[in-house]
N, C-alpha and C positions, 0 to 999 in steps of 0.2 A: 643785538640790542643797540638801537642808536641813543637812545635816551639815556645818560649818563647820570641823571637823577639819585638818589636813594629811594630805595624803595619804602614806602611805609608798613611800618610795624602793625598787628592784629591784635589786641589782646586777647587771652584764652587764661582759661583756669586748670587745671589738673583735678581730674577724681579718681579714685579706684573701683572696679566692681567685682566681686568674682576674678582676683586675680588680673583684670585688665584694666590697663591704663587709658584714662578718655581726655579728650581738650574741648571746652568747653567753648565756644565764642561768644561774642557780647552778645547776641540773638538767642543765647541758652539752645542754639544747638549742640549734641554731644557728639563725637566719630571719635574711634577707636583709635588707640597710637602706633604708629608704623611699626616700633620696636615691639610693642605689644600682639600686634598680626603676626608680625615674626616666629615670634615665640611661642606662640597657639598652634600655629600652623608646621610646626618643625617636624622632617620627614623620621619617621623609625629608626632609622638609621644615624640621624643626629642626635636624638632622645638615647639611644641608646649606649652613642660615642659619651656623652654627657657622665650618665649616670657610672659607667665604667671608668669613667677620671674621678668619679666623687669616690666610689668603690678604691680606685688604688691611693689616693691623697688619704680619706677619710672625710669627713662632714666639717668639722670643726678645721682644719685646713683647706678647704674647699672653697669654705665660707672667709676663712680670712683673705684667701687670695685675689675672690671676687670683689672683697671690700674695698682691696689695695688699690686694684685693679680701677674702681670707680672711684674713687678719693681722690690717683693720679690723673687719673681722665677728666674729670671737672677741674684740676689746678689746670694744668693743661689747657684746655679750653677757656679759661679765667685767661688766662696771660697769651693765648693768642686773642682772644677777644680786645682785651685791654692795648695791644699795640697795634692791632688793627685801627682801634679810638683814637691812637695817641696818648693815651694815660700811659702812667707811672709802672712802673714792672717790679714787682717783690716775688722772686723766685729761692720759695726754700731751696736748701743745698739740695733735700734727697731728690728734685726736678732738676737741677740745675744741669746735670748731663743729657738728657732731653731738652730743654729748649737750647742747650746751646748747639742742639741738631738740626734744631726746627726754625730757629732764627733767620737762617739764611734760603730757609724756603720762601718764609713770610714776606720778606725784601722783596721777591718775586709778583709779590701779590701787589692789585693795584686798580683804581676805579671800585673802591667797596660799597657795593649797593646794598646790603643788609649784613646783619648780626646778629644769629639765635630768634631767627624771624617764626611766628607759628605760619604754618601752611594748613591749607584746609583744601579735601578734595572732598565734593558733596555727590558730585554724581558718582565717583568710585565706594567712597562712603571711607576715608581715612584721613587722619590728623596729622602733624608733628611740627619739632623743630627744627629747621635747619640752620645748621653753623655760620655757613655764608655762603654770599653770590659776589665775586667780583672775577677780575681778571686776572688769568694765569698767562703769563707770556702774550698779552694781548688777545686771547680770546676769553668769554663771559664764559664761565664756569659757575656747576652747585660744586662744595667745598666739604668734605666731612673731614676736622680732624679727628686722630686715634692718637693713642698711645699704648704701646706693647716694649715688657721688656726687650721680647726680638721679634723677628719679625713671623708672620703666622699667614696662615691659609686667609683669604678674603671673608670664606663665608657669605654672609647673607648682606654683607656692607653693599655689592653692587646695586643690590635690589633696591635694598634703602635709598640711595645717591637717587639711580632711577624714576623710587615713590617720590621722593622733593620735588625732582625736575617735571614731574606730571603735575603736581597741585602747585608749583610753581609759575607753570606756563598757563594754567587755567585762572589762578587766582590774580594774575598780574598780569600788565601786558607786556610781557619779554618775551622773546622764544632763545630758551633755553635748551642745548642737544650736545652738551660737553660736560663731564663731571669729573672730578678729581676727589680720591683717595690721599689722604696724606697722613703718614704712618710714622710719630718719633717714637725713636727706640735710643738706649742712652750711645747709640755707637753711631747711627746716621738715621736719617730722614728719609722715609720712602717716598717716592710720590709715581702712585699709579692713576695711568690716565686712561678715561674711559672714552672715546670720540662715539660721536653719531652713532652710527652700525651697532657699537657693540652696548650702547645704552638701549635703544631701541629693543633690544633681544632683551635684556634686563627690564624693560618695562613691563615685555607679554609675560613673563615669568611670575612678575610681581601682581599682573592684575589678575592671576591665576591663584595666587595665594591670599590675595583677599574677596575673591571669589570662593575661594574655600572657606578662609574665616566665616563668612557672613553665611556660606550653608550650615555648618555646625552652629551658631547661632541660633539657626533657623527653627533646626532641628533639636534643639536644645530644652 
């Protein structure tokens, strides 16, 4: 990307239908949410691992830990967001051992060209948010942060990074082919990088899963 610009913002709306999440854009088209394909589209085997952690927690802890889980993740993403801006930083204490992991990641970060930007792929047929686009060590990066007590398996995170950089390259004129993972946990800051190659492989994968989506769809 030689264009050092910001990128402009879309707006979109959020609906629910039958369990999926849509984004809406100013043209009242609807496409389904990446995290939402995800979840549709989950192999028996993950369905399965799932349901067997709800079995040994119970439902009622299950459900609390998912809450924590997304409560922490929006502060989190609040307060990278906010020092990426330059705004003011109010970090309750129970966060305060995570960002003081992820602080020194974000220093890193540089040239921000968007923040919780919506993406839209029409010919793929998928929606979402991305966290950000800027530079990591001098190269242009998609950006997702997490947060996890510790640290955990990727899962379906590559795909996602992946789906960004696709409706990103088509919706914008960047070319985007680097993604970064960025993982605080209250003892350190992961950051896994995905280069060219191994996004690539993460792309076919993904456009395979929403080619699944939209056949159950179909057949629906």
């Amino acid at each position: 990307m030689t264009d050092k610009k910001p990128l402009p913002h879309y707006p979109a709306k959020t609906t629910w239908e039958n369990g999926i999440g849509y984004l809406i854009d100013s043209r009242n088209n609807r496409l389904p949410g990446i995290t939402s394909i995800l979840k549709a589209t989950q192999s028996p085997k993950e369905i399965a691992s799932l349901n067997a952690w709800r079995r040994k927690v119970g439902n009622a802890e299950a459900n609390r830990i998912i809450r924590e889980s997304r409560d922490r993740g929006n502060i989190v993403h609040n307060l990278a967001k906010n020092y990426l801006e330059g705004q003011p930083i109010s970090c309750p204490p129970s966060i305060q051992p995570y960002w003081d992991t992820l602080l020194p990641v974000l220093e890193n970060l540089n040239q921000i060209r968007l923040l919780e930007g919506h993406v839209f792929h029409y010919y793929e047929g998928y929606a979402g948010r991305v966290d950000c686009v800027a530079n990591y060590q001098h190269i242009p990066c998609v950006i997702e942060f997490q947060s996890a007590t510790r640290i955990k398996p990727f899962y379906d995170k590559p795909l996602q990074l992946a789906a960004y950089c696709g409706a990103l390259n088509r919706q914008y004129p960047v070319k985007l082919n680097n993604a970064l993972l960025i993982v605080a946990t209250p003892k350190e800051t992961i950051v896994h990088w995905f280069p060219p190659k191994e996004l690539i492989k993460y792309w076919h994968q993904w456009q395979q899963r929403v080619a699944q989506f939209w056949q159950a769809q179909a057949a629906a």
